[in-house]
VEXDREN-2710 file (C-alpha; in Angstrom, 1 decimal):
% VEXDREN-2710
k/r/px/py/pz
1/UNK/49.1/-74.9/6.4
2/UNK/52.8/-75.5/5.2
3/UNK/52.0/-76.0/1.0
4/UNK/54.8/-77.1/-1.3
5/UNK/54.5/-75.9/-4.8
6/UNK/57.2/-77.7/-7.4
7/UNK/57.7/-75.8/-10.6
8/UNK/60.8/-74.6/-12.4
9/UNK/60.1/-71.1/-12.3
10/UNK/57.1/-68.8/-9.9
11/UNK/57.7/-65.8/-11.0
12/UNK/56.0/-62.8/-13.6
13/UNK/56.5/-62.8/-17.3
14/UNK/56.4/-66.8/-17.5
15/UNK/52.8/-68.4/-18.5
16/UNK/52.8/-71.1/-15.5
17/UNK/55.2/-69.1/-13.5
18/UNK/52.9/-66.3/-13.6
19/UNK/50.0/-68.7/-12.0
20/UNK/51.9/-70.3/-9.3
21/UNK/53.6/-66.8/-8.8
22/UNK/50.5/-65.5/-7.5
23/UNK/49.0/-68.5/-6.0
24/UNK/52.4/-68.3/-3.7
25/UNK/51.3/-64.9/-3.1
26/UNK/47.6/-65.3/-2.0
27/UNK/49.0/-68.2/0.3
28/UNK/51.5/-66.0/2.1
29/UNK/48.6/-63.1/2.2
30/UNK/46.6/-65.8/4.5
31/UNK/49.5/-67.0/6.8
32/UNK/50.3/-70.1/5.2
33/UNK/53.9/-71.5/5.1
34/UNK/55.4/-72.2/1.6
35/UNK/58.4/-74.5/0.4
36/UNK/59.0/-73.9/-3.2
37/UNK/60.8/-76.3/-5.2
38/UNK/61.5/-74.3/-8.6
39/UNK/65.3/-73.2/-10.1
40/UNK/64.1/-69.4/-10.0
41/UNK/61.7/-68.2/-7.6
42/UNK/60.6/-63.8/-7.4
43/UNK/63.4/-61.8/-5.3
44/UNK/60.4/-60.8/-3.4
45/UNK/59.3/-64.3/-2.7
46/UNK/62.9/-65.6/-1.9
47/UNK/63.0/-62.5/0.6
48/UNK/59.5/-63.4/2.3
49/UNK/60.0/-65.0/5.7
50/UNK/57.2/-67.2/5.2
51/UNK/59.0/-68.6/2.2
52/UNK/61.7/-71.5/2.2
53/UNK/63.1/-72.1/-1.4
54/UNK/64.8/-75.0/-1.9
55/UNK/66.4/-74.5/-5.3
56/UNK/67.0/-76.9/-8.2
57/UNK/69.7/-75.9/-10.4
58/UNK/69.4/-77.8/-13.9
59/UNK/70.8/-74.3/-15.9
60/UNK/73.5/-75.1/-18.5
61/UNK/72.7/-79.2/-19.6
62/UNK/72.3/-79.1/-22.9
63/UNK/68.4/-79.3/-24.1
64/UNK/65.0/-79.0/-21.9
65/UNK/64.3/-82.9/-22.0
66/UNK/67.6/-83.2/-20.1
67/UNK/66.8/-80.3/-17.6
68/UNK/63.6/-81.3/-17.0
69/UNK/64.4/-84.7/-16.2
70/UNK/67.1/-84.0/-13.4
71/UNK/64.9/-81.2/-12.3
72/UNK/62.0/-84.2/-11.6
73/UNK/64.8/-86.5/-10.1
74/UNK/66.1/-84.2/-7.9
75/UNK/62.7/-82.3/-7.0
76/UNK/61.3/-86.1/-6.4
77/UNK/64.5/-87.1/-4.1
78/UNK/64.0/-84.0/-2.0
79/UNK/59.9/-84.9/-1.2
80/UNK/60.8/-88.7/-0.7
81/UNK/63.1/-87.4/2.8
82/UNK/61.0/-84.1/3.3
83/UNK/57.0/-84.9/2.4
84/UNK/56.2/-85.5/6.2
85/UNK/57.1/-82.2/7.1
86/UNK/54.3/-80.6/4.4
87/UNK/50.5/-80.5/4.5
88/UNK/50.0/-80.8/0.9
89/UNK/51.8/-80.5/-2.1
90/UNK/51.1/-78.9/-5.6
91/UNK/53.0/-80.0/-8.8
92/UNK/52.5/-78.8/-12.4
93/UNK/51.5/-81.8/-14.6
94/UNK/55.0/-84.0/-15.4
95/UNK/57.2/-81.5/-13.4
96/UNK/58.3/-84.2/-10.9
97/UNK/58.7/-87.6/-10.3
98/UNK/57.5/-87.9/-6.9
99/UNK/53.0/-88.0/-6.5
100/UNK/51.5/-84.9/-5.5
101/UNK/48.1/-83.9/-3.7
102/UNK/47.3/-81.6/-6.4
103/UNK/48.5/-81.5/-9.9
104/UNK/47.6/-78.3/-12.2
105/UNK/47.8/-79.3/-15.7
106/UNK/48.5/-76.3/-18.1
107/UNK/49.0/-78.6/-20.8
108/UNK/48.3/-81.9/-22.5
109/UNK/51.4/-83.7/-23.9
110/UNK/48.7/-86.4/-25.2
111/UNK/46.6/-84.2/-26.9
112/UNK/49.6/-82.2/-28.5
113/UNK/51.1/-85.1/-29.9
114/UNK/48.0/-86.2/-31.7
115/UNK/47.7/-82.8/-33.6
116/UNK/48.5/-82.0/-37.3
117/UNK/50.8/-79.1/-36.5
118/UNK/52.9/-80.8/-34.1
119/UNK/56.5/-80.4/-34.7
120/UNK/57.0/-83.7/-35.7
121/UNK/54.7/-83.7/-38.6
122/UNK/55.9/-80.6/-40.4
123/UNK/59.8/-80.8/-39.2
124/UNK/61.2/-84.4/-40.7
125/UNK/64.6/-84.3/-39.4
126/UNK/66.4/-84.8/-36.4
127/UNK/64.8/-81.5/-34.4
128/UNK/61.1/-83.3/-35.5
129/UNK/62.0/-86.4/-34.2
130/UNK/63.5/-85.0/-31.0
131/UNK/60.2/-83.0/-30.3
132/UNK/58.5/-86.3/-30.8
133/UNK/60.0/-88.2/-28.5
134/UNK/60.0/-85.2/-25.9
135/UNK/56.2/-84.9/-25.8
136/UNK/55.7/-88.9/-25.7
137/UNK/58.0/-89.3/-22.7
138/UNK/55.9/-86.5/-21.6
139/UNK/52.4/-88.4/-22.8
140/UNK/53.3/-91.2/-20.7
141/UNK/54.7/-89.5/-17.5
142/UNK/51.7/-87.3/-17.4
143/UNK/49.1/-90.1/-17.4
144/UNK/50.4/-91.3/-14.3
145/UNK/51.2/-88.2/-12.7
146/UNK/47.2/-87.3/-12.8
147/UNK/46.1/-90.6/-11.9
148/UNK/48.3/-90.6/-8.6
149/UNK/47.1/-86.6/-7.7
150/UNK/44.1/-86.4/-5.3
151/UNK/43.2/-83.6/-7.3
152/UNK/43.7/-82.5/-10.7
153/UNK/43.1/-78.8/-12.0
154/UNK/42.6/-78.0/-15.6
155/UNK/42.8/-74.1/-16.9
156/UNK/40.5/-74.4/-19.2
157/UNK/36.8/-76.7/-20.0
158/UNK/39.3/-78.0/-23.1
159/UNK/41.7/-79.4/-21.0
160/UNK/39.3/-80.9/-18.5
161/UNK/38.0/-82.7/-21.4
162/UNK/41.6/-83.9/-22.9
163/UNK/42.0/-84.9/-19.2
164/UNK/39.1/-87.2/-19.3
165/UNK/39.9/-88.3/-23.0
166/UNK/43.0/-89.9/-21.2
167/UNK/41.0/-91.5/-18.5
168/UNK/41.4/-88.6/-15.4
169/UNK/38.6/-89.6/-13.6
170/UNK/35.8/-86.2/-14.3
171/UNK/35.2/-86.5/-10.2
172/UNK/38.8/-85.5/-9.7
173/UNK/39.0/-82.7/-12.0
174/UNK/38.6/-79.1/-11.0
175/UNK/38.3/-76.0/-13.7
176/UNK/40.2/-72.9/-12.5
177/UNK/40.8/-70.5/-15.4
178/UNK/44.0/-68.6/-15.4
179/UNK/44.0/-65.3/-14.4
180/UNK/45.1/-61.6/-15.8
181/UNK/46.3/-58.1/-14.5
182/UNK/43.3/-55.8/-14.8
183/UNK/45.3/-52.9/-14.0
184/UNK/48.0/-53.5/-16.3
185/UNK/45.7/-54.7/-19.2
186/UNK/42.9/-52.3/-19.5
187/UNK/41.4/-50.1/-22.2
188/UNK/43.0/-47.2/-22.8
189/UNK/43.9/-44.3/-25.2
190/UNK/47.2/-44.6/-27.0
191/UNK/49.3/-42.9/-29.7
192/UNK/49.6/-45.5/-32.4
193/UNK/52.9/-43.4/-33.9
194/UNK/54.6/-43.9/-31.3
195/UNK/54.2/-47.9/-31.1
196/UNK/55.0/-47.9/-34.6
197/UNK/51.1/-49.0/-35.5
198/UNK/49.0/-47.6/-38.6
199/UNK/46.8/-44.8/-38.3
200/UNK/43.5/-44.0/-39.4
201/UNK/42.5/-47.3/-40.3
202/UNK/40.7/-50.4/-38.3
203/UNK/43.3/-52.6/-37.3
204/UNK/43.6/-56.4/-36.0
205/UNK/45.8/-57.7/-33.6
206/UNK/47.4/-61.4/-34.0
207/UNK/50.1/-62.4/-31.0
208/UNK/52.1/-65.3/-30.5
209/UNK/55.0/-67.3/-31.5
210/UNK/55.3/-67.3/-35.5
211/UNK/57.9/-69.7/-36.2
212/UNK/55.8/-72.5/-36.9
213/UNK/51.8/-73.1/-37.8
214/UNK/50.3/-73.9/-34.4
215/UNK/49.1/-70.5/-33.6
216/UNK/47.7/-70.1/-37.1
217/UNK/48.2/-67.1/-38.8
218/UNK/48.8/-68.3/-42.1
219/UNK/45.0/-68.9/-42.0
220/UNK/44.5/-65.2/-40.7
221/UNK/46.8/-64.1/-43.6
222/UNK/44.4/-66.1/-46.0
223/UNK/41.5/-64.6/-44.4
224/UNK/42.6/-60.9/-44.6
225/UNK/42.6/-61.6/-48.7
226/UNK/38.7/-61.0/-48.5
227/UNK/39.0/-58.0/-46.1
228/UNK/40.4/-55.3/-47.9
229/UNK/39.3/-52.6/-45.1
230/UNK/41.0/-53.8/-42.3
231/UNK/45.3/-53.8/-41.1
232/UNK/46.6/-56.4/-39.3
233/UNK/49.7/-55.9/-36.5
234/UNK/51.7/-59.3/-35.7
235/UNK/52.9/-59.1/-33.0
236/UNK/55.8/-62.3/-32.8
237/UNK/59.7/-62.8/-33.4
238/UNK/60.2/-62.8/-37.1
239/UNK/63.0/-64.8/-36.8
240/UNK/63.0/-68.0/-39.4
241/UNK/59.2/-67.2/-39.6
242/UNK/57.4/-68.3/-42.7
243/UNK/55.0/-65.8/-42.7
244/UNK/56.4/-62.5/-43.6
245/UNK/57.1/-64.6/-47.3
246/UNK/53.2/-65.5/-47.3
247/UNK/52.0/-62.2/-46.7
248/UNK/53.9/-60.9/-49.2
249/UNK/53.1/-64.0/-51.9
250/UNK/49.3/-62.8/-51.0
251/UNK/49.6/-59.1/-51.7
252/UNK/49.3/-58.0/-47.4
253/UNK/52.3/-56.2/-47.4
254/UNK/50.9/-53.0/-47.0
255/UNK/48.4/-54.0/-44.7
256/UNK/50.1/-56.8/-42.6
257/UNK/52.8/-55.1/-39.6
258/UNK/55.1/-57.2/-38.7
259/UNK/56.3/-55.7/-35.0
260/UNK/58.5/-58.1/-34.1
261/UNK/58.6/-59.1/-30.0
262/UNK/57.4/-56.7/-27.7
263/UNK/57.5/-56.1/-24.1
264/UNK/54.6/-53.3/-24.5
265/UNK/51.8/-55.5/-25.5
266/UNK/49.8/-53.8/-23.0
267/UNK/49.9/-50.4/-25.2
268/UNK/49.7/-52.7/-28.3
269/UNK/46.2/-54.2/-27.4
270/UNK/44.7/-50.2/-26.0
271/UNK/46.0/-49.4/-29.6
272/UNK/44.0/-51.9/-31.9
273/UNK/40.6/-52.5/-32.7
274/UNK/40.2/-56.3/-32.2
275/UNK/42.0/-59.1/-31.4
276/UNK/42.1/-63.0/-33.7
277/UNK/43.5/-65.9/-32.2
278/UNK/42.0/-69.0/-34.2
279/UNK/45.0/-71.3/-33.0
280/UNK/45.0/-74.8/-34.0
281/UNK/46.3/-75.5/-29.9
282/UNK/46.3/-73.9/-26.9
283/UNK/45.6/-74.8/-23.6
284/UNK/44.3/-71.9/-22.0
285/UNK/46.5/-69.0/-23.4
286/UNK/47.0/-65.7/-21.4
287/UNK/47.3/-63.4/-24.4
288/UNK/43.4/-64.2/-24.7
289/UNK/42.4/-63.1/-21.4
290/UNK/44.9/-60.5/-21.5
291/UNK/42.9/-58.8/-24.8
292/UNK/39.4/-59.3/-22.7
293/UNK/40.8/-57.2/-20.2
294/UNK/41.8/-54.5/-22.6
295/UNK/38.5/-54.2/-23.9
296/UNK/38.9/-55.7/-27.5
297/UNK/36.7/-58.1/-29.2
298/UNK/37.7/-61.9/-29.5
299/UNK/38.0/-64.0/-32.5
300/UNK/38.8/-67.4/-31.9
301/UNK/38.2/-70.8/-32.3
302/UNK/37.1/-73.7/-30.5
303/UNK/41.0/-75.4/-30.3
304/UNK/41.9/-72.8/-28.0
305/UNK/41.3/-73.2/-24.7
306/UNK/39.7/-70.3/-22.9
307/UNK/37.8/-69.9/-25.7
308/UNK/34.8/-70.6/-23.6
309/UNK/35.3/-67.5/-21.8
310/UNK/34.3/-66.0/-25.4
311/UNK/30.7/-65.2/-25.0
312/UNK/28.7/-64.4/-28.5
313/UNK/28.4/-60.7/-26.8
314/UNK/32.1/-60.3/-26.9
315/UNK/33.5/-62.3/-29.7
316/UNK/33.2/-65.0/-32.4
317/UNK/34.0/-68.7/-31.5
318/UNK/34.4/-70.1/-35.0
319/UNK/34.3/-74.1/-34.7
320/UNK/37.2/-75.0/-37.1
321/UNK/40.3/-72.9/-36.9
322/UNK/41.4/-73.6/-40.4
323/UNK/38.1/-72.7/-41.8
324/UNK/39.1/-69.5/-43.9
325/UNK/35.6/-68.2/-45.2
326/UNK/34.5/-68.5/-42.0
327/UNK/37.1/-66.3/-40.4
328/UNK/37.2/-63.8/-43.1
329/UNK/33.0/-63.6/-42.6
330/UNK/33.9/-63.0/-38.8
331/UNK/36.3/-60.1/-39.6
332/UNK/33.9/-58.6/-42.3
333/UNK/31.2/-58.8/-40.1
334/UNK/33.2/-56.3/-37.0
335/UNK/35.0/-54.1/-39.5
336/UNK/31.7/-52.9/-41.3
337/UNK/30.0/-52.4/-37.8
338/UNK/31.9/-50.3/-35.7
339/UNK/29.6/-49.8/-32.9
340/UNK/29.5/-53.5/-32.3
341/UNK/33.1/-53.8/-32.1
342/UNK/32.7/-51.4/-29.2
343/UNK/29.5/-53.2/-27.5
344/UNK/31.8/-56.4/-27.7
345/UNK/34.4/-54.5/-26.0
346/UNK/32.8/-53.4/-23.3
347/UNK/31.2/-56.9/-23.1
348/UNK/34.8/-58.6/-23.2
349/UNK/36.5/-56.5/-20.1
350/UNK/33.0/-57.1/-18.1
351/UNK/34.2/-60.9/-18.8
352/UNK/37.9/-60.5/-18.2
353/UNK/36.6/-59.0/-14.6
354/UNK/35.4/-62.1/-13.3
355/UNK/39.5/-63.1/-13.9
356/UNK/41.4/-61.5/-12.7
357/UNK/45.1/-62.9/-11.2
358/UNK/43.5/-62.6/-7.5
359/UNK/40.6/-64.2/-8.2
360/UNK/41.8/-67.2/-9.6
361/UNK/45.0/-67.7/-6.7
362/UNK/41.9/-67.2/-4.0
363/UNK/40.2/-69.8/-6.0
364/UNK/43.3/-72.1/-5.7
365/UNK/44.2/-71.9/-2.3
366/UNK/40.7/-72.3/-1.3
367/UNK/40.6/-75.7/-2.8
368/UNK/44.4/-76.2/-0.8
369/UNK/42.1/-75.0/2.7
370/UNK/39.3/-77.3/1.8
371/UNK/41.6/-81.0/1.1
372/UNK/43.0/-79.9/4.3
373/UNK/40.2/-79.5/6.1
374/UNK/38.6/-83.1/4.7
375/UNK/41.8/-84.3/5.1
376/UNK/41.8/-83.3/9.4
377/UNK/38.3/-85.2/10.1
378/UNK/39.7/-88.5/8.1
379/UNK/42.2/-91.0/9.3
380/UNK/45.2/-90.2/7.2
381/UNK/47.5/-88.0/8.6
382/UNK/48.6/-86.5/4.6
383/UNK/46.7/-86.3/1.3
384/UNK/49.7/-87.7/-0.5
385/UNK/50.8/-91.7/-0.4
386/UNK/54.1/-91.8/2.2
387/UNK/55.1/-94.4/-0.8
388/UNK/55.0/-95.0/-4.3
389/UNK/56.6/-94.5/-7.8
390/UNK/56.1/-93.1/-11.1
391/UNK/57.2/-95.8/-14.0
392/UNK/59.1/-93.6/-16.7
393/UNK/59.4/-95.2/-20.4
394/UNK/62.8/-96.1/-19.6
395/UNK/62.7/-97.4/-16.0
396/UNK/61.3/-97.0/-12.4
397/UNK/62.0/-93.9/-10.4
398/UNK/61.3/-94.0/-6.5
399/UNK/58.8/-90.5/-5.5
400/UNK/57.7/-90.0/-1.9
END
């Protein structure tokens, strides 16, 4: 099979990079033929034989809605004189202009800009407004992007249903969870001195990007009032953050850690007792699955996807993220019982198992094997249309 995958970047330590990273990987482990259309690729990919990277340079224009468009231009230019040469092609929701075979959507621009903590509703200036018109350029590309894929993959059941909710046909959608390194998230003993960490007392993890309320730890700040027995390590560039202030204002500074970034999250996770995520979006976050797989208990909320992978034995799915008591009766309820913080634990890297980074890549290039397949005993020669065009909100671009 030769596959195309279009991205901007397939390598580690990038959410969607990470996915179509190892997707690459399980498709060069079964002889298939890869072009990748991305501005970085791994040096280990670019090095593979069976590997042919065409790169797209957009580095150095001046903001992401400017890179991202020339990066769809010139991705879509290349497939219109190239598709015939490719089996099928993979694109990553509004990455390109051109249609695809298979889209993987990692995120709904539609969704996001219908939610209260979107940047536009809690920045009123010039950065709001530009984050508003980014994401409904983005809204409107998308739709048309998944209507003209033969198939359309959601990472989570939450965005399957956001997919539908913008009239994705539920016969074309496929659920394939992201994936997570077992070996390098696992549970593990520690030294909390040496990460910096509290000792000796029950301690909460909270990770993500704290500069604005999306994630939602203002809510776990609010909630930690009513449990006085537990610490809580943030882990999250305090950089223009809010929160450090609000702990403070609430009387947490002696049991909230700010950490700051940190490359050893890994270590982090082995080192805590349980992890809360209630964000008020999220696709399908890796930082959840990666807290499975290091054996900690789960406390999130229905808003962020994966959260289905949360089973009552290994975690609390609370229903509304900004529902405080409810979240502070979730924490009491592990802090005063040790021994089920450890049942969930076990229960949650049992669960993280069924996920892990090889898994989900087989699981993807399966589905490449089988529209192939289909695709041999029908009459067209490709999945894709040899024609076709993707209206922008500003104009008509030519794809394929």
């Amino acid at each position: 099979m030769k596959l195309c995958i279009v991205t901007h970047k397939i390598k580690k330590g990038d959410g969607q990079g990470r996915v179509n990273y190892e997707v690459a990987k399980e498709a060069i482990r079964r002889g298939h033929h890869l072009t990748l259309l991305a501005s970085e690729i791994a040096p280990e990919l670019e090095q593979n034989s069976k590997v042919n990277w065409i790169q797209i340079p957009v580095k150095g224009y001046p903001t992401e809605f400017i890179r991202n468009f020339l990066f769809a231009k010139k991705s879509a230019d290349w497939l219109r004189q190239n598709r015939f040469g490719l089996d099928l092609v993979k694109v990553n929701g509004a990455i390109t202009i051109a249609a695809a075979d298979v889209n993987a959507v990692h995120f709904v621009h539609s969704s996001w800009l219908r939610s209260p903590v979107h940047i536009s509703r809690i920045r009123r200036d010039a950065y709001g407004l530009y984050q508003w018109l980014f994401t409904a350029v983005n809204a409107y590309w998308e739709k048309q992007a998944f209507q003209k894929a033969k198939v359309v993959i959601a990472v989570s059941e939450k965005v399957a249903q956001e997919l539908v909710n913008i009239g994705v046909p539920r016969a074309t959608i496929r659920v394939i969870v992201n994936g997570v390194d077992l070996q390098e998230f696992a549970p593990g003993e520690v030294s909390r001195q040496k990460l910096g960490l509290p000792e000796n007392v029950t301690l909460a993890l909270f990770a993500g990007d704290i500069r604005t309320p999306r994630k939602n730890l203002d809510t776990v700040l609010q909630a930690l009032v009513n449990v006085p027995d537990l610490h809580l390590a943030v882990v999250g560039n305090p950089e223009d953050s809010p929160f450090p202030q609000l702990a403070a204002s609430l009387g947490l500074t002696e049991r909230v850690h700010f950490v700051g970034y940190r490359r050893d999250i890994a270590d982090i996770m082995r080192a805590v007792d349980l992890f809360v995520f209630p964000s008020r979006y999220e696709a399908c976050t890796l930082v959840l699955l990666e807290a499975l797989a290091s054996g900690l208990p789960v406390i999130t909320a229905t808003a962020t996807g994966g959260a289905e992978l949360v089973t009552p034995e290994c975690g609390i799915v609370l229903p509304d993220s900004d529902d405080i008591d409810a979240l502070s009766a979730a924490l009491l309820s592990l802090v005063k019982e040790s021994s089920l913080m450890q049942q969930m634990g076990a229960a949650a890297r049992t669960v993280a198992e069924n996920h892990s980074w090889t898994t989900m890549a087989q699981t993807y290039v399966d589905l490449f094997e089988e529209l192939i397949q289909h695709e041999e005993h029908s009459s067209h020669p490709h999945l894709s249309p040899s024609s076709g065009s993707i209206t922008l909100p500003f104009g008509t671009a030519s794809a394929n």
